[in-house]
C-alpha beads as a LAMMPS data file, in Angstrom:
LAMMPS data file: protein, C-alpha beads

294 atoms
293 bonds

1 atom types
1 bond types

-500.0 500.0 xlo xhi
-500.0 500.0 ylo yhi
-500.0 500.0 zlo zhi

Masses

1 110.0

Atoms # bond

1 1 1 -345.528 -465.419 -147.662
2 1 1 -346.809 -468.014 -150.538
3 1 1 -349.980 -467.651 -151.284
4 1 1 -352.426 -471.011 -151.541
5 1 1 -355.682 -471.341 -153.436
6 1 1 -358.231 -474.139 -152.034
7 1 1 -361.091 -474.862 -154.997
8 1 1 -364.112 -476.546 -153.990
9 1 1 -367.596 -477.699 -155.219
10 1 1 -369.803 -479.938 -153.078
11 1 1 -373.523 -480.509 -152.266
12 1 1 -374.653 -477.160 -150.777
13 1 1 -375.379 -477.800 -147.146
14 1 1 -374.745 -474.966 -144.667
15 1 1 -371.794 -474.288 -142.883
16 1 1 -369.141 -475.152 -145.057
17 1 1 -367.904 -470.915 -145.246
18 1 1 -367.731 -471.575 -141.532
19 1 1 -365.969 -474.527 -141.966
20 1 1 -363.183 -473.349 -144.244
21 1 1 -362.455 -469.898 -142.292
22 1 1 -362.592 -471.722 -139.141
23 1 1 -359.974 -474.244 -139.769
24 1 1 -357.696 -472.065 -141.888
25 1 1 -357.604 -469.583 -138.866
26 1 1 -356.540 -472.100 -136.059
27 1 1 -353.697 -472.395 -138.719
28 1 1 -352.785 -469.819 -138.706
29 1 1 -354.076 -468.844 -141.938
30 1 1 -355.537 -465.286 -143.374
31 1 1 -357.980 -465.428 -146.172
32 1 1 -357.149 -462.403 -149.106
33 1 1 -359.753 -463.558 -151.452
34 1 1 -363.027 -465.552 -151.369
35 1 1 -365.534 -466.257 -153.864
36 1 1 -368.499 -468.716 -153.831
37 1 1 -371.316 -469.567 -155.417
38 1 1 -374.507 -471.708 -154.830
39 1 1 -376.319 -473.017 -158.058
40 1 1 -379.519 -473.950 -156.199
41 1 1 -381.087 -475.351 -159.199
42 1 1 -378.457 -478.381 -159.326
43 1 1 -377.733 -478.012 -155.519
44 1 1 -374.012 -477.740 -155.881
45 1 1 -371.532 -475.490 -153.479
46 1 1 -368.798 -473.679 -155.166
47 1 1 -365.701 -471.847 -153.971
48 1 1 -362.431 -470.636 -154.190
49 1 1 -360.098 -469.373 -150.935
50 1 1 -356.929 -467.548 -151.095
51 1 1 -354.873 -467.922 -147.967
52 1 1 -351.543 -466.696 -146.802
53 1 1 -349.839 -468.701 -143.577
54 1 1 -349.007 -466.397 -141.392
55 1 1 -347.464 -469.210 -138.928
56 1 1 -345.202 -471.137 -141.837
57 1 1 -347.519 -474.131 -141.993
58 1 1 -346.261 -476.164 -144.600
59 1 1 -348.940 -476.961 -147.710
60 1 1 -348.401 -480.602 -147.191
61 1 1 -349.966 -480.532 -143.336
62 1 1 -352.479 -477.802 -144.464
63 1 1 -353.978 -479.796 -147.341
64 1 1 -353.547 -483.040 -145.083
65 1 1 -355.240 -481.478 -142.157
66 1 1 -358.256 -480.133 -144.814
67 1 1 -358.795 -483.841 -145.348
68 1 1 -360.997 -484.478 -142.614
69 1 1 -363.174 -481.430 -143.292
70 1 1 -363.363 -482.085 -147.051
71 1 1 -364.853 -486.319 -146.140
72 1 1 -367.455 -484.383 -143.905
73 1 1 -368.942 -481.927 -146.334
74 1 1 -368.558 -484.824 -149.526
75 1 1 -366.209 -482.324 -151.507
76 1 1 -364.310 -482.634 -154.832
77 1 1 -361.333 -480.150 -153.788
78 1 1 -357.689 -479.482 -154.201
79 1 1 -355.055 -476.968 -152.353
80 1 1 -352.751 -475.054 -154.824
81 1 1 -349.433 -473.696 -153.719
82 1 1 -349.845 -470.332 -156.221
83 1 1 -345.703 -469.846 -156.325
84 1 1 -345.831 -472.700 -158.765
85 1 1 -346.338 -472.167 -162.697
86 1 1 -348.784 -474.513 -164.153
87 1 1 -347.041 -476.767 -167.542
88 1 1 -348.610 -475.399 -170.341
89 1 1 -348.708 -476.997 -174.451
90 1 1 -349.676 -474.900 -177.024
91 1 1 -350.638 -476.367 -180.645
92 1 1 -351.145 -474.017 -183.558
93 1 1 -351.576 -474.909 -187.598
94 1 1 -351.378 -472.333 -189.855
95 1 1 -353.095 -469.315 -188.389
96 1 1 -350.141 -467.847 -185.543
97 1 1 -352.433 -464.755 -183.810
98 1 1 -353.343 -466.637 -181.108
99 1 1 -349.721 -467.967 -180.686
100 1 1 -348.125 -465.123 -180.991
101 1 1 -349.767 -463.170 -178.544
102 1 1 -349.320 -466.061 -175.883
103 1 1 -345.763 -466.135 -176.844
104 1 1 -345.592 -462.344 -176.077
105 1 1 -347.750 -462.735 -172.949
106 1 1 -345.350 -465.110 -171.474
107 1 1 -342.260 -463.314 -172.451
108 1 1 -343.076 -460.194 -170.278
109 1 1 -344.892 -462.168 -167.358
110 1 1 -348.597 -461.348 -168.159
111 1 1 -349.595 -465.052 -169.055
112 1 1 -347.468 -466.566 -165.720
113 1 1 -347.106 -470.364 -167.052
114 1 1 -344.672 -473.046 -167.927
115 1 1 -344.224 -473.422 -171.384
116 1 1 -343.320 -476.506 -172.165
117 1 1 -343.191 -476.510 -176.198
118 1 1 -345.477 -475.931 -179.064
119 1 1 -346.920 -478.836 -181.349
120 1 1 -348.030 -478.278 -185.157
121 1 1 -349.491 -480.323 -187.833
122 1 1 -347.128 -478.084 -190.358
123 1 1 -343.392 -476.439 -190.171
124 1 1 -344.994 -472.460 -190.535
125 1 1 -343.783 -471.993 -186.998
126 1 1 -341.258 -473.417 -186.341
127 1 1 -338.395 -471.063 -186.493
128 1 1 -340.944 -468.792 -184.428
129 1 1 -341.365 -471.061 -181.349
130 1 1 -337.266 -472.202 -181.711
131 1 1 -336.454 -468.217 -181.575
132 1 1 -338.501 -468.487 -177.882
133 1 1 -335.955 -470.594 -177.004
134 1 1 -338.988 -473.521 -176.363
135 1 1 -338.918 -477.055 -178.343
136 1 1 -340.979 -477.356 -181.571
137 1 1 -342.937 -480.836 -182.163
138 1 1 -343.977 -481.394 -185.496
139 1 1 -346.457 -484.587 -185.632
140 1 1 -347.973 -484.533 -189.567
141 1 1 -351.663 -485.255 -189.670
142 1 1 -353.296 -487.343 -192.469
143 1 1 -356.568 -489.557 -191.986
144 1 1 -354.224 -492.705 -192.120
145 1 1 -351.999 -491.570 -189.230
146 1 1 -354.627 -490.290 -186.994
147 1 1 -354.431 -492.791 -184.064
148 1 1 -350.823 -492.678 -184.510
149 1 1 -350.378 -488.871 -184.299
150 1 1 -352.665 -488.324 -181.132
151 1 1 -350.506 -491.505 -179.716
152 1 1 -347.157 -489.367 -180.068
153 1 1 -349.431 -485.805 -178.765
154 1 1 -350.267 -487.601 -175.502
155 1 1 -346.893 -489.526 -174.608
156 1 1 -345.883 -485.684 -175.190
157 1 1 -348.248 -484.415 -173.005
158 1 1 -347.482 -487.304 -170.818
159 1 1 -343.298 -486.767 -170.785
160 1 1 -343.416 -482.890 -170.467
161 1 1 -345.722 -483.338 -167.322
162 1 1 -348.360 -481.085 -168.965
163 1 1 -351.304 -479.624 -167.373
164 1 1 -353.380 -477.561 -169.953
165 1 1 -353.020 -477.927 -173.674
166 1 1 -353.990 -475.323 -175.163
167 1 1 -355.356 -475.200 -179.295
168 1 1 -353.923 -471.981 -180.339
169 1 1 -355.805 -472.339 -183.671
170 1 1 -354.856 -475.778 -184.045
171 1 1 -356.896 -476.723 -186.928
172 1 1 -357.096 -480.530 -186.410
173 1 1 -360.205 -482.633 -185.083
174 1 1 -359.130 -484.193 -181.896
175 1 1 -361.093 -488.039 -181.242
176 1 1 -363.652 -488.591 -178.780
177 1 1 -361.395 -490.717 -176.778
178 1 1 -358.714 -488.336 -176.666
179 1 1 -361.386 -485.770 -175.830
180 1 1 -362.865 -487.967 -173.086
181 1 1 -359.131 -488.853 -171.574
182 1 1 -358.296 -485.301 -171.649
183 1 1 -361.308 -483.575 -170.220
184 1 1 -360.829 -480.437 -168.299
185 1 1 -357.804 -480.512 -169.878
186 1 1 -358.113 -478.983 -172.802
187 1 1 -359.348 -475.481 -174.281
188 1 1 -359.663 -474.265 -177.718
189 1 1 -361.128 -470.802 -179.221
190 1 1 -362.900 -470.128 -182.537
191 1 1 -364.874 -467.140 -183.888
192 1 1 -368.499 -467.024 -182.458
193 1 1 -370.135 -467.760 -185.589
194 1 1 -371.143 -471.277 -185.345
195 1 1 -373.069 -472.846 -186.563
196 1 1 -374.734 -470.283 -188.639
197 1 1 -371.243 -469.661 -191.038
198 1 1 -369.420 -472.962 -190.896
199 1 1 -366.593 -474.021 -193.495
200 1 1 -364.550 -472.196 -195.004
201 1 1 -363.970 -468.067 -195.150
202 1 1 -366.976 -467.726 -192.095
203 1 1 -366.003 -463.924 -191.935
204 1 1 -366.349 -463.433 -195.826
205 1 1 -369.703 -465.143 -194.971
206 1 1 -370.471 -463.024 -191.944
207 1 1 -369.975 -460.147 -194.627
208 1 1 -372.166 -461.401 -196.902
209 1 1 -374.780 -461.076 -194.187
210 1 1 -374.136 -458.187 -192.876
211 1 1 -373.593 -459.079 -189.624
212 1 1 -372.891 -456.196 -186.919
213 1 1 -371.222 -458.190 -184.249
214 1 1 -368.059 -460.502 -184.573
215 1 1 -367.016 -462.348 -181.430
216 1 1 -365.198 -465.712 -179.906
217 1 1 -365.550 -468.271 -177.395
218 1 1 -363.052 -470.313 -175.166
219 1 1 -364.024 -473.402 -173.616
220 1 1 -362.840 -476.602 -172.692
221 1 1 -362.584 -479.674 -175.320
222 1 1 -365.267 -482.365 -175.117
223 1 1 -366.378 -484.994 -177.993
224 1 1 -369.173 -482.485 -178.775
225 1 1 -367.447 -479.977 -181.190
226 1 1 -367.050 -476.839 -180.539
227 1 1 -369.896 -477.274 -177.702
228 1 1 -367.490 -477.540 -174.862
229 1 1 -368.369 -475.816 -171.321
230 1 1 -367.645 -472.125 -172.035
231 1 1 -364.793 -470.063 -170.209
232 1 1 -364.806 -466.808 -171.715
233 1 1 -366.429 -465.000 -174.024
234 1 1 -366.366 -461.326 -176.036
235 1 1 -367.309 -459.253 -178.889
236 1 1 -366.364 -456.267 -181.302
237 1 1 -368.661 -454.240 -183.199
238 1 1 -368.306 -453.537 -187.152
239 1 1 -370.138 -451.510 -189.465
240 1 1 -371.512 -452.224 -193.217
241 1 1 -368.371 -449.798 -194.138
242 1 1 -365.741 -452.182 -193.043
243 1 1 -364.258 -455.022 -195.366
244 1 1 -363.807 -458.846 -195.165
245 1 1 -360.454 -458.237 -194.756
246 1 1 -361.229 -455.661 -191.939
247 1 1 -363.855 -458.861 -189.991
248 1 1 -360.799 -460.844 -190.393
249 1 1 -358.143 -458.211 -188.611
250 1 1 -360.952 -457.828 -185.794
251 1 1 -361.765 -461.243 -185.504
252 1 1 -358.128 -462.475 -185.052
253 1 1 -357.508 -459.683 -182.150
254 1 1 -360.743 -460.782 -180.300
255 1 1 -359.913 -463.939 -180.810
256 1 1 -356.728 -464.041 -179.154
257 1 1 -357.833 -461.740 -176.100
258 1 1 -360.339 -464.119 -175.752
259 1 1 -358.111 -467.357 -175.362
260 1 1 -355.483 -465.502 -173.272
261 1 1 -358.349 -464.011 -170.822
262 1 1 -359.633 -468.036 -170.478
263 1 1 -356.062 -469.617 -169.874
264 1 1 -355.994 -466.850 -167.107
265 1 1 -358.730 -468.457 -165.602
266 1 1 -358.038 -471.564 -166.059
267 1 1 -353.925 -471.215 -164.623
268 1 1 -355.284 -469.731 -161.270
269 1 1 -358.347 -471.959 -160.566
270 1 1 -360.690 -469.800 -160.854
271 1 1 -362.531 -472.049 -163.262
272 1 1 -364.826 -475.440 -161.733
273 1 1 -366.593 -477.532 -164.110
274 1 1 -370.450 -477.383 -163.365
275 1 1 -371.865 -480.178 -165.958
276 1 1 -372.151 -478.494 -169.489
277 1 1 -371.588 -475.299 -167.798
278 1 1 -368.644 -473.664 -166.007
279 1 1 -368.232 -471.642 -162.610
280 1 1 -365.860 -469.099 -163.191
281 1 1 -364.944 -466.836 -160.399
282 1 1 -363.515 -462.982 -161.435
283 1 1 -360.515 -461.891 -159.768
284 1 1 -360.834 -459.398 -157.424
285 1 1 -360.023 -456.062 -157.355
286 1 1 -356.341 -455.469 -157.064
287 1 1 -355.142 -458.945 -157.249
288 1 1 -355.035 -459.543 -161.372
289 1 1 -351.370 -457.505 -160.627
290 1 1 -349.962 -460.138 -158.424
291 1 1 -351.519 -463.117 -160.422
292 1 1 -350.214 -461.779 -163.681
293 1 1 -346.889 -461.414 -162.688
294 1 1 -346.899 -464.809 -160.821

Bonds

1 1 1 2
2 1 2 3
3 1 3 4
4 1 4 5
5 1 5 6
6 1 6 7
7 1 7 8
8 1 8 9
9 1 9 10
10 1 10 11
11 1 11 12
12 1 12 13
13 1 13 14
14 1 14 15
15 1 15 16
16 1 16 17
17 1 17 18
18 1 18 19
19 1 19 20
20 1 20 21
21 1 21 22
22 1 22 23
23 1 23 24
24 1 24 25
25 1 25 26
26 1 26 27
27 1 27 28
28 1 28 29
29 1 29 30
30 1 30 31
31 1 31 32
32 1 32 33
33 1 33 34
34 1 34 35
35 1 35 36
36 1 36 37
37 1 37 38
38 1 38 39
39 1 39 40
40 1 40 41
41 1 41 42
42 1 42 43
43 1 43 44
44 1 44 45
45 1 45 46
46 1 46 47
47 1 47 48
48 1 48 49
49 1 49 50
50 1 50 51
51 1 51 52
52 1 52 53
53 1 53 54
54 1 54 55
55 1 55 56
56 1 56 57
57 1 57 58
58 1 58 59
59 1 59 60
60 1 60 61
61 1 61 62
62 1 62 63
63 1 63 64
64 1 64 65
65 1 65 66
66 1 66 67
67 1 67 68
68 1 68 69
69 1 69 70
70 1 70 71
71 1 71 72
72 1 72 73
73 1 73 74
74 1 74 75
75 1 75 76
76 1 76 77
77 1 77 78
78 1 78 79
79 1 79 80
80 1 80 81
81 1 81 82
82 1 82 83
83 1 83 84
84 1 84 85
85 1 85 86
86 1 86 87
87 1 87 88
88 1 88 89
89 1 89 90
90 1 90 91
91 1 91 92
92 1 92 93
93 1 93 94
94 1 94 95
95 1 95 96
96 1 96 97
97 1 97 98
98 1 98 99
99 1 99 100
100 1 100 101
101 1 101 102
102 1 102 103
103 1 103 104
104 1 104 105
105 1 105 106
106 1 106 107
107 1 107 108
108 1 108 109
109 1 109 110
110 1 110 111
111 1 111 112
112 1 112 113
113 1 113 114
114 1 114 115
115 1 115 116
116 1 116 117
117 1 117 118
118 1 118 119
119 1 119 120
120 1 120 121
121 1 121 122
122 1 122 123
123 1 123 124
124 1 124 125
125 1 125 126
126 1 126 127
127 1 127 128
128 1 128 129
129 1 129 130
130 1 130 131
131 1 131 132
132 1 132 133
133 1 133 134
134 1 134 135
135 1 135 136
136 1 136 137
137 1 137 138
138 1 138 139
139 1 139 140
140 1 140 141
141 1 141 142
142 1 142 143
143 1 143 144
144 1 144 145
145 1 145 146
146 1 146 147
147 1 147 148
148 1 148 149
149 1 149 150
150 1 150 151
151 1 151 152
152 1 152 153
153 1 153 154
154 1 154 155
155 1 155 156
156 1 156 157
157 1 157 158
158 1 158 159
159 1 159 160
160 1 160 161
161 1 161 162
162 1 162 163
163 1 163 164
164 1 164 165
165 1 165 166
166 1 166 167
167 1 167 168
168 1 168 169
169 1 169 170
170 1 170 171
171 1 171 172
172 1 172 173
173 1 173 174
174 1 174 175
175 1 175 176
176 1 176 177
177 1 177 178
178 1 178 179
179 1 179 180
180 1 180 181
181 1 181 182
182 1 182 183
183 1 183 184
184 1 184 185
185 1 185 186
186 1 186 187
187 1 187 188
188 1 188 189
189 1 189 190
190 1 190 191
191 1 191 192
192 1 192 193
193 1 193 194
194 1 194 195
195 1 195 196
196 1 196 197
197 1 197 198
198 1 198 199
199 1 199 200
200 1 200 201
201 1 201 202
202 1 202 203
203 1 203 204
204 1 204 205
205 1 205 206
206 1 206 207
207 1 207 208
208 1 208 209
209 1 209 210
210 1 210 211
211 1 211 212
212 1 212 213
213 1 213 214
214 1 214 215
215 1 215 216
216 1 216 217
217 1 217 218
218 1 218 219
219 1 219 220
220 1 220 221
221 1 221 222
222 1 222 223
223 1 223 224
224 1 224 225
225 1 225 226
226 1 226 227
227 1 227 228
228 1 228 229
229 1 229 230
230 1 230 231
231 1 231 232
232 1 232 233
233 1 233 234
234 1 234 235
235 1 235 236
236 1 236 237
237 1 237 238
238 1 238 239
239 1 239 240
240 1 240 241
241 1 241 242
242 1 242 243
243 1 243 244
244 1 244 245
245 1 245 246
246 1 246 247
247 1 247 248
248 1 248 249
249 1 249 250
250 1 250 251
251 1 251 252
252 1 252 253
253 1 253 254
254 1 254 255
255 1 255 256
256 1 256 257
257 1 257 258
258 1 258 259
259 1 259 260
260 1 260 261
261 1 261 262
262 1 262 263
263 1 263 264
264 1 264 265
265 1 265 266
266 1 266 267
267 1 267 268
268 1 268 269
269 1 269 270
270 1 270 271
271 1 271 272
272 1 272 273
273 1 273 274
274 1 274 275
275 1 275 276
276 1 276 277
277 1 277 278
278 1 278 279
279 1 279 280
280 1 280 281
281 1 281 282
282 1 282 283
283 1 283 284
284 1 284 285
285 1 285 286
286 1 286 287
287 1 287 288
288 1 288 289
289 1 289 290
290 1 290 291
291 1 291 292
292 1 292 293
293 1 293 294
């Protein structure tokens, strides 16, 4: 049996649990994993429902029939058939950990999406991604060609029928209006230590200072940089006996845990925008298996 998500977020008003379970049982429907949550301070209603048919009711008459209840509770909602792989584009510059490991991820079924090719401002990669057997898009980046170059990124978005873009270390400012156009859309990662240690070498920096924690941050793209609604988040302990070189090694592993951990998220709903925040629900015990593997 195919397993269906249902995401959710509404004004919080009470019955809408009841609601849900009620009408996915007279289809025939058995929930294996709920999660909500009720931000009383903005009062807004989230939740996300996985649901098996047990009666072979199509996802095209369960998400029509979901209509009705979804107009009388106001909701912003969407039915997911989980069988399908969301269309994922990667974009990298010259630092590959992050790449890598999502490369690797996908090849053995841990990161279960649909590549559909991997942009770059420079050529370092190339051969890489074309070993992977995906396409390589190479669109050069100077401050003449700007409007150009994000022109060419989102009619490639656009043709590939793209879902999530994903900055893999992709070292290239994207515009506000791309930004804006894109929202949701797009999630990036860098090290945790803006805006204290911005520029150049920040984990040289970070040594300078001694600092005792070195972490990263995923979150979604806005026109704010690097201030984006926050997916996932971690951190690694050093010691003053460890090296610049050492910050960098740690910094590049959390770094791409980090990213993969938020794309996770992101490729099985379990992340809802919540204004400059996010909602994001944990997977429960004993499904991250069958979600890995897709």
């Amino acid at each position: 049996m195919t397993t269906y998500v249902l995401t959710i977020q509404c004004p919080s008003r009470r019955g809408i649990v009841a609601a849900i379970s009620s009408y996915l049982a007279e289809n025939g429907c058995s929930i294996t994993d709920s999660a909500q949550f009720d931000d009383e301070a903005l009062g807004r209603f989230f939740a996300r429902v996985s649901f098996k048919s047990e009666l072979d009711a199509t996802f095209s008459l369960l998400r029509e029939g979901f209509a009705a209840i979804a107009s009388r509770f106001e909701m912003d909602w969407a039915m997911h058939d989980g069988a399908r792989r969301m269309k994922v584009l990667l974009m990298v510059s010259n630092h590959g950990h992050c790449l890598n490991d999502l490369l690797y991820r996908w090849r053995i079924g841990a990161l279960p999406v649909e590549i559909v090719g991997v942009v770059s401002n420079h050529l370092t990669y190339q051969k890489l991604v074309v070993n992977h057997d995906l396409p390589f898009h190479h669109i050069k980046v100077t401050k003449e060609n700007k409007p150009e170059a994000e022109d060419r990124l989102a009619a490639l978005f656009s043709e590939t029928e793209s879902e999530l873009l994903v900055l893999a270390r992709y070292m290239q400012v994207l515009s506000d209006a791309f930004c804006e156009r894109m929202a949701g859309r797009i999630i990036n990662i860098h090290h945790s230590f803006l805006p204290s240690f911005k520029g150049a070498n920040p984990y040289k920096q970070a040594h300078a200072r001694g600092v005792k924690l070195i972490g990263a941050t995923a979150h979604y793209v806005t026109a704010d940089l690097d201030e984006g609604p926050i997916i996932e988040q971690d951190t690694v302990r050093i010691t003053h006996a460890q090296s610049p070189d050492d910050y960098v090694a740690l910094g590049r592993d959390v770094e791409a845990q980090v990213l993969a951990r938020a794309i996770h998220a992101h490729i099985h709903h379990r992340v809802s925008l919540n204004g400059n925040k996010t909602v994001v629900f944990p997977a429960s015990p004993g499904s991250f298996a069958s979600e890995r593997i897709g």
